[in-house]
C-alpha positions in Angstrom: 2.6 11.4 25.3 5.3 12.1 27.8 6.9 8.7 26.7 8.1 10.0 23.9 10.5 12.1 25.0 12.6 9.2 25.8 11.8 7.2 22.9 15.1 6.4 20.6 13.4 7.3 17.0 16.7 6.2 15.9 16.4 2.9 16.1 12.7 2.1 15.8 10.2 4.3 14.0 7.6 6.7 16.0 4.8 4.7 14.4 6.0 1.9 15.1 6.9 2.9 18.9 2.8 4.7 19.3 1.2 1.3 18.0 3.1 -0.5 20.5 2.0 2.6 23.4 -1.4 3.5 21.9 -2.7 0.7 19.7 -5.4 2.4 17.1 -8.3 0.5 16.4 -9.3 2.6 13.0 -7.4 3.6 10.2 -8.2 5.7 6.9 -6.0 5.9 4.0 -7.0 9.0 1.4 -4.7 9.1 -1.4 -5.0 11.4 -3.9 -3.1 13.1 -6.8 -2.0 17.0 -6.0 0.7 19.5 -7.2 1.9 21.2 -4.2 2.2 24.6 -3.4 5.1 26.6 -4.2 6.7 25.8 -0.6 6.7 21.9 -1.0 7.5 22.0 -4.9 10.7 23.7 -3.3 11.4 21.3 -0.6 10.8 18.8 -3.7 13.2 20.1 -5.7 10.3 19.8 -8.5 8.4 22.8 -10.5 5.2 24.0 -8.8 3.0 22.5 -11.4 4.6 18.8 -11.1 2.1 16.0 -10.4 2.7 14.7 -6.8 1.3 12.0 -4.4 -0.4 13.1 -0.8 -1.4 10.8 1.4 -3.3 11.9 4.4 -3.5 9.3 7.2 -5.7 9.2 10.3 -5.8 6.6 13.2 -8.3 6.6 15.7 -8.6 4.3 19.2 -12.0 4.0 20.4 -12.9 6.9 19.0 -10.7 9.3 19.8 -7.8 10.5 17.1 -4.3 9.0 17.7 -2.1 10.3 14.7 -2.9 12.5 11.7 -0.1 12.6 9.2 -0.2 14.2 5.9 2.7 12.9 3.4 3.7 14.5 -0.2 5.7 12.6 -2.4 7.3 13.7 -5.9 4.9 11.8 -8.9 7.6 11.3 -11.0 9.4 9.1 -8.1 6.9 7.3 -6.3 4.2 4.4 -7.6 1.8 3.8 -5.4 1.5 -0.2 -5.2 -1.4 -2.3 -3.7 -1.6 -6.2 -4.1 -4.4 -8.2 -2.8 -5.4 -11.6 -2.2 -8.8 -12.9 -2.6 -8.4 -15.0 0.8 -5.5 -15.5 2.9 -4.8 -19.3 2.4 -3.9 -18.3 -1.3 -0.6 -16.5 0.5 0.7 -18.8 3.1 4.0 -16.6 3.5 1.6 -13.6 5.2 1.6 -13.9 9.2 -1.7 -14.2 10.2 -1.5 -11.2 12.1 -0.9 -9.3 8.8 -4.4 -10.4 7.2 -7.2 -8.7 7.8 -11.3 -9.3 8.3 -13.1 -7.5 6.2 -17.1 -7.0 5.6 -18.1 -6.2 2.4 -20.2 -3.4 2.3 -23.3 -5.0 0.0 -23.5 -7.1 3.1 -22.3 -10.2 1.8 -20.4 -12.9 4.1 -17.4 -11.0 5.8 -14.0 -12.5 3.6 -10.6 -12.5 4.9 -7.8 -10.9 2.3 -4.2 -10.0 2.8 -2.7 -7.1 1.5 0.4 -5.0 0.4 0.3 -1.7 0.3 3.4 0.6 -0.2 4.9 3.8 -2.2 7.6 1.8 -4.0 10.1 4.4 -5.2 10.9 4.1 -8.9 14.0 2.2 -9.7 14.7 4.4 -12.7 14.5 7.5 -10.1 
């Protein structure tokens, strides 16, 4: 995107900046529990064996990929935090635009759930 050339990362955040240029329509989420190879555990500062976080991100628009992002975060730093919400009236101080329609997959009726997701680093870390 030729746009982003110009862009000032500095003061807003390139995901931030392509949703507002390229808004995806599809998002998946895999997170999964690694050690990293020798090259990362260096840029880690942790042993090559140590117990690390990837998360591997992919965004789609109609179809078509967006962004692909692979992140890698130290175990012993990181929690990986998720809170939900059975319905969105039970958390009045969530935007509506922050809640999100979802079907349930053993086809019941669709339900409507906020959530937080985050890596929370450690305050012990």
């Amino acid at each position: 995107m030729p746009e982003a050339e110009k862009a000032d990362f500095a003061g807003e955040a390139p995901g931030t900046w392509l949703l507002g240029h390229i808004p995806w329509t599809q998002a998946r989420h895999v997170i999964r529990a690694v050690t990293p190879t020798r090259k990362e555990a260096g840029m880690l500062g942790v042993n090559a064996g140590a117990a690390c976080l990837e998360l591997d991100r992919t965004t789609w628009r109609a179809g078509r990929i967006v962004t692909h992002v692979r992140q890698l975060f130290r175990g012993d730093r990181f929690d990986l935090v998720a809170e939900f919400n059975a319905c969105a009236e039970a958390d009045s101080a969530l935007p509506a635009t922050r809640r999100v329609p979802v079907a349930l997959l053993a086809g019941c009726r669709p339900w409507e759930f906020s959530a937080v997701n985050a890596l929370k680093r450690r305050k012990n870390s």
